[in-house]
N, C-alpha and C positions, 0 to 999 in steps of 0.2 A: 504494500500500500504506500509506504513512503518512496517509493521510486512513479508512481504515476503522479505523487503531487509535484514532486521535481520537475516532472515537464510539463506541468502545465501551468507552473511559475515562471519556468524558462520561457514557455509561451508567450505567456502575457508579458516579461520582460520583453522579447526582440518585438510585438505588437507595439509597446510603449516606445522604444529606439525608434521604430520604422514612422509613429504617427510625428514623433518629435521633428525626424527630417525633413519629411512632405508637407506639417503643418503652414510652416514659413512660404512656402511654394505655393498653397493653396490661397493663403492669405493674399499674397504678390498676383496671381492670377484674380483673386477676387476681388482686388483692388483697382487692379486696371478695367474689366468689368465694368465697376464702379463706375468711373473716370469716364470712358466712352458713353457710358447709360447719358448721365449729366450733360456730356458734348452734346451728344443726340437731341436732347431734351431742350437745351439751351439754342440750338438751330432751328427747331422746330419752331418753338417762340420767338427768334430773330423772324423767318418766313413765314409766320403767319401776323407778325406786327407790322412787316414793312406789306403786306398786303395789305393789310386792313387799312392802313393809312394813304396807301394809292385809293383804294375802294372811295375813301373820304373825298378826298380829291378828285376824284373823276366824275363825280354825281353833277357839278355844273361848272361852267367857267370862272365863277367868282368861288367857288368852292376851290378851284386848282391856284386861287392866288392866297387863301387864307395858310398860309406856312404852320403857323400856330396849333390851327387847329386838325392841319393834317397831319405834324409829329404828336400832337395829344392822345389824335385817334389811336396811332401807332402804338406809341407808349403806353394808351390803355389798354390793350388788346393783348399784352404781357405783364398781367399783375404779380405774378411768381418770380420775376423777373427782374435781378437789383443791378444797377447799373446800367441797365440799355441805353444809348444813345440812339436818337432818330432825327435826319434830317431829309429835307423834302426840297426837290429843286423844281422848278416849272420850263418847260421849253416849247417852241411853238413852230411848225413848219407849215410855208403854202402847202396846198394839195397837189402841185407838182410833186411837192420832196424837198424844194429849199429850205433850208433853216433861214427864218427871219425875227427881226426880237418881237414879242409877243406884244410889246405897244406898236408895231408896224402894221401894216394892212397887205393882205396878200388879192388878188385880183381871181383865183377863183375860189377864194375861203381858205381859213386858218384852223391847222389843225393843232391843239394844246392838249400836251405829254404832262405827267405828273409822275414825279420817279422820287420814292422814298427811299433814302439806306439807312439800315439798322447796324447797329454794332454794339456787342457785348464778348466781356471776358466770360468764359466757363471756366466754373470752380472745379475744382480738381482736391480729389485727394491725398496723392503725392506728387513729391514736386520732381519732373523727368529729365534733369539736366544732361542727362546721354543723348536722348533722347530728341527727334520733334517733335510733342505733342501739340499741334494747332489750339491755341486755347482761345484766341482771338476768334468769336466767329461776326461774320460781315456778311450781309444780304441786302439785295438789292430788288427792288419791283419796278415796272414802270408799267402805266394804262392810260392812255388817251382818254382825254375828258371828254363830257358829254357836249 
C-alpha cells in the first residue's frame, strides 16, 4: 500500500511542475487575447462614430457646415469611449468632378462631401515594446450631403 501512494504523490508532484510552467504561457496568451478583444472593440466605436457623424452631416447643406454638431454626433455615438477625438471637414465639387470652394457657384450644381475622422488610443494590457502593436486607431467616413 505505501508504494501506490508514492506514485500518486509523485503524480501530482510533476502535475504541479508541468501547470507551474504552462501557467505563465497561458496567462501571456491570454493577455494578448485581451489586448486584441479591446483593439477590436475600440475600432469598432472609432467606425461607427465617424459614421454616425457623416450620417449628421449629410441630412442637409446647413447641416454639413455645423462642424460642432457633427463631431458631437460622433463623439456621442461612442459613450464607452474615453478619449476619442472627432473632426469633421466639408468639401464641395461641380457635378462635372471639379473641386471648387463650397462658397463658389458651380454652373451645373454643387455637390457637398462631409468627411469625419475619429481617433482614439486603445488600452492595452501590457505594454509591447518588441513588438508593433497598433494602439492608435484612426477612421475615417465620408457621404455626400443631401
Amino acid at each position: 500500500m505505501a508504494v501506490g501512494r508514492g506514485r500518486s504523490s509523485r503524480r501530482r508532484a510533476i502535475a504541479t511542475v508541468e501547470f507551474a510552467l504552462v501557467a505563465p504561457l497561458l496567462l501571456l496568451l491570454l493577455a494578448g487575447v485581451l489586448d486584441f478583444a479591446m483593439l477590436l472593440r475600440t475600432a469598432t466605436c472609432a467606425a461607427y462614430a465617424a459614421r454616425a457623424g457623416v450620417e449628421f452631416g449629410s441630412g442637409s447643406s446647413t447641416a454639413s457646415s455645423n462642424y460642432t454638431g457633427i463631431e458631437a454626433a460622433a463623439l456621442n455615438a461612442a459613450p464607452g469611449v474615453t478619449g476619442m477625438t472627432a473632426t469633421a471637414t466639408r468639401s464641395c465639387q461641380c457635378s462635372g468632378g471639379g473641386a471648387v470652394s463650397c462658397s463658389g457657384s458651380c454652373t451645373g450644381g454643387m455637390m457637398i462631401y462631409v468627411q469625419v475622422t475619429t481617433k482614439v488610443t486603445a488600452p492595452t494590457v501590457f505594454n509591447y515594446s518588441g513588438l508593433s502593436f497598433p494602439s492608435q486607431v484612426t477612421y475615417q467616413a465620408s457621404m455626400r450631403a443631401q
